[in-house]
C-alpha positions in Angstrom: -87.3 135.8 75.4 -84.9 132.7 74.1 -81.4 133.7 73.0 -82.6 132.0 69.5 -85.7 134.4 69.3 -83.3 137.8 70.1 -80.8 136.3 68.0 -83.4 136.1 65.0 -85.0 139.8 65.8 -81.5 141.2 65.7 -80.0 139.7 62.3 -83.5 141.0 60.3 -82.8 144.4 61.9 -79.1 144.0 60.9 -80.5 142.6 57.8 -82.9 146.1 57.0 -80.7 148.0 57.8 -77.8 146.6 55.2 -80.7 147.2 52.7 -81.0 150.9 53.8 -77.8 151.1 53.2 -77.7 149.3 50.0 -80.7 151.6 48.5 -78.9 154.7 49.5 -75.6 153.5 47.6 -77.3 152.9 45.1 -78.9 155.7 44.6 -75.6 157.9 44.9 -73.9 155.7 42.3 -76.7 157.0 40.1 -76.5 160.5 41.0 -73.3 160.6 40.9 -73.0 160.1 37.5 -76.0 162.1 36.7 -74.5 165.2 38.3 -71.2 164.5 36.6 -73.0 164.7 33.2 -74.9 167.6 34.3 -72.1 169.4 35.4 -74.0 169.9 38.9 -70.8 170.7 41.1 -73.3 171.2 44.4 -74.4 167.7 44.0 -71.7 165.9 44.1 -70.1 168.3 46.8 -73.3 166.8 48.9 -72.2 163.2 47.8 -68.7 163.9 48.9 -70.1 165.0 52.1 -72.6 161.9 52.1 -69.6 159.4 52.0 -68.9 160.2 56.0 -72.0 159.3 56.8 -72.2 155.4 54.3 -68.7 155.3 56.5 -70.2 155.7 60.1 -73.0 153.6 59.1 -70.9 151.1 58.2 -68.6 150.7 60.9 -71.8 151.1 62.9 -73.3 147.7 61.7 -69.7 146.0 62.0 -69.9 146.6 65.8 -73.2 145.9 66.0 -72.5 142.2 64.2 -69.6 141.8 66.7 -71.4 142.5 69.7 -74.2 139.9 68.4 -71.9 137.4 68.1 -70.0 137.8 71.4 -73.7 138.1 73.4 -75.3 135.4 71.6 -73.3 132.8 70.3 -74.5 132.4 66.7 -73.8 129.3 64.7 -74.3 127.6 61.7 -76.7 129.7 59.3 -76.6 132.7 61.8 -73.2 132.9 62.3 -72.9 132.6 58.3 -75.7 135.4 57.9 -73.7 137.6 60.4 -71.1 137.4 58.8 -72.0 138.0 55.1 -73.8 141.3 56.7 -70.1 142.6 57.9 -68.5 141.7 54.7 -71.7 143.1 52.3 -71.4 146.3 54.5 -68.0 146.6 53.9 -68.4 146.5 50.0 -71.4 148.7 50.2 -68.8 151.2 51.4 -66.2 150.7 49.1 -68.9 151.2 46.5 -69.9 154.9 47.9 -66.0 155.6 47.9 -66.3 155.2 43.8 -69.5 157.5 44.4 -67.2 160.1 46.0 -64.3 159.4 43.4 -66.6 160.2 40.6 -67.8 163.5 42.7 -64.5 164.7 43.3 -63.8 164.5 39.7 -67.0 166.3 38.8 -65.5 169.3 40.8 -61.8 169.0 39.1 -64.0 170.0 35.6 -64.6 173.7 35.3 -68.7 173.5 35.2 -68.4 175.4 31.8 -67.0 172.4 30.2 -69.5 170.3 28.1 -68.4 166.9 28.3 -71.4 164.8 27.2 -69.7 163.4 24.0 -66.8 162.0 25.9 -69.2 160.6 28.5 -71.3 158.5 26.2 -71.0 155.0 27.2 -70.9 155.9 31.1 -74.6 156.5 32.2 -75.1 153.3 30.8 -72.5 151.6 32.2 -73.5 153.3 35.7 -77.1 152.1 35.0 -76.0 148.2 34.3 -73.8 148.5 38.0 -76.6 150.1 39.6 -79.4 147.4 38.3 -76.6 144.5 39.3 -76.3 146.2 43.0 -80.2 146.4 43.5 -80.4 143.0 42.2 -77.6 141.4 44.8 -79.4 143.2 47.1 -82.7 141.3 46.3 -80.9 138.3 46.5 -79.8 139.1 49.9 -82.9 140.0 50.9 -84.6 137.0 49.5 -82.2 134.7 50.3 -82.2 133.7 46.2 -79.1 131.8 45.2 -80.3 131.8 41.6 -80.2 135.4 41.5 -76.8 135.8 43.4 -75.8 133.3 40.3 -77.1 135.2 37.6 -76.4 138.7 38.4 -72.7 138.7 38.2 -72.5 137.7 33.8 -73.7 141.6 33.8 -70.3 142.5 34.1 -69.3 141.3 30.9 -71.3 144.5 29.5 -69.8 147.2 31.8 -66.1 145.8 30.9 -67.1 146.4 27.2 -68.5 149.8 27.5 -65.5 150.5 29.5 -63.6 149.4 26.5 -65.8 152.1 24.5 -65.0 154.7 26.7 -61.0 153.8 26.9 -61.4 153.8 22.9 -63.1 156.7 23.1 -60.4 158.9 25.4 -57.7 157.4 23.3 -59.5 159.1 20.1 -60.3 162.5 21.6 -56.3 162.9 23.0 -55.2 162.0 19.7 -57.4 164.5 18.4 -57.2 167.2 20.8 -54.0 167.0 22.8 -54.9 169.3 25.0 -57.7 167.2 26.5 -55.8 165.1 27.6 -56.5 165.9 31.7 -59.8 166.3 31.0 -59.8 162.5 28.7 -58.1 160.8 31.9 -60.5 162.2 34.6 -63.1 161.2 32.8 -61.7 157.4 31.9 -60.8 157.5 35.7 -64.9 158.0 36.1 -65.1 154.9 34.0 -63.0 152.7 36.4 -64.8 154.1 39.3 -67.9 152.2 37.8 -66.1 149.2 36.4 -64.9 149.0 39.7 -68.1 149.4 41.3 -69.6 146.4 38.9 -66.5 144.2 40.5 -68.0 145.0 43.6 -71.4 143.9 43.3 -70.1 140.1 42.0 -68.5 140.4 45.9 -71.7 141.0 47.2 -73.2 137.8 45.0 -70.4 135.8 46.8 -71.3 136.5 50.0 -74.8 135.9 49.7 -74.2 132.5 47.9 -71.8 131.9 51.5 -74.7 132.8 53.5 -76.9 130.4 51.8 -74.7 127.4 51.0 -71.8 127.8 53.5 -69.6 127.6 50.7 -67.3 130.5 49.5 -67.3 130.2 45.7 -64.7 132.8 44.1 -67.2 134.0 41.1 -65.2 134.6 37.8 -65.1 138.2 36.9 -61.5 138.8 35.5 -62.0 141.1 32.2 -57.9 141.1 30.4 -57.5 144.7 31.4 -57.9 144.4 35.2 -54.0 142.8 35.7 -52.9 145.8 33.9 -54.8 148.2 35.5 -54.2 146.8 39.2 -50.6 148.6 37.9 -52.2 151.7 37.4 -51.7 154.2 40.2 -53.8 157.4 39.5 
């Protein structure tokens, strides 16, 4: 076999298995969330557990890249492609570690808590990430610079539902003081997600790189995030 034709069997099995990884991710984010609102400590003690494994995966692709490119010499659109899987695997994990932050806070709630009022905007906002991460996904997949484009402006809506849940902490300590714990884990749920969100416009970079071979920083600064870079939780 040419080095070209191994080269091009091992970047679409790189390639799959980034998507693997992507689907699982996303799926966690949902759950996550899901088992927050449902108070289902067992859950998210399996997503905390899950995060080990996104990790090994991870690093397992890395090599994997890193031994393609020292065997075969990649250049140009493969080299590009190579690298755009490392990076997109790295953010996929950084991703799951907002999965596990989310889960670890589930279990900081006694389960007898009902905190569904205070959690209003988040399964929405979790949906919105989630939708953006499968749809950067797609546009890896597919190559589509269009889509890589377009996906990003969904940010704008999780920074504003962020904003409602901030607003919405802010009420309930003022009302309750002794909520206040329970307001900030909850608003630290919120920036897991927003978070997340920032993520997937990452992704969207890296696949515009892989198709153009032109890094374009894509803008996704909402006013809060130089303040909150200052928060240390």
């Amino acid at each position: 076999k040419s080095m070209s034709h191994i080269l091009n069997q091992e970047v679409g099995r790189l390639r799959e298995r980034i998507l693997v990884l992507g689907s699982e991710v996303e799926e966690n984010l949902l759950i996550a969330v899901d088992a927050l609102k449902r108070r289902d400590q067992a859950r998210s003690l399996a997503l905390i557990q899950a995060d080990e494994w996104i990790n090994e995966k991870r690093i397992k692709i890395g090599m994997d890249c890193l031994t393609l490119m020292a065997t075969q010499q990649p250049v140009a659109r493969d080299m590009r492609q190579i690298a755009a899987i490392i990076e997109i695997a790295g953010e996929l994990e950084r991703i799951h570690d907002y999965v596990k932050g989310i889960s670890k806070i589930n279990r900081l709630i006694s389960p007898e808590i009902d905190i569904k009022a205070l959690l209003l905007p988040l399964p929405d906002m979790t949906a919105i990430t989630a939708a953006m991460l499968h749809a950067s996904l797609t546009a890896f997949a597919h190559a589509d610079e269009a889509l890589a484009r377009r996906t990003p402006v969904r940010d704008s809506e999780v920074d504003r539902m962020y904003e409602e849940l901030n607003a919405e902490v802010i009420r309930r300590v003022h009302e309750t003081p002794s909520d206040m714990e329970l307001a900030n884990r909850l608003q630290w749920a919120g920036h897991n997600i927003e978070r997340a969100a920032d993520r997937v416009i990452n992704i969207c970079e890296w696949v515009i790189y892989m198709i153009t071979g032109i890094f374009e920083e894509m803008d996704n600064a909402s006013p809060q995030h130089e303040q909150e870079a200052n928060l240390n939780y």
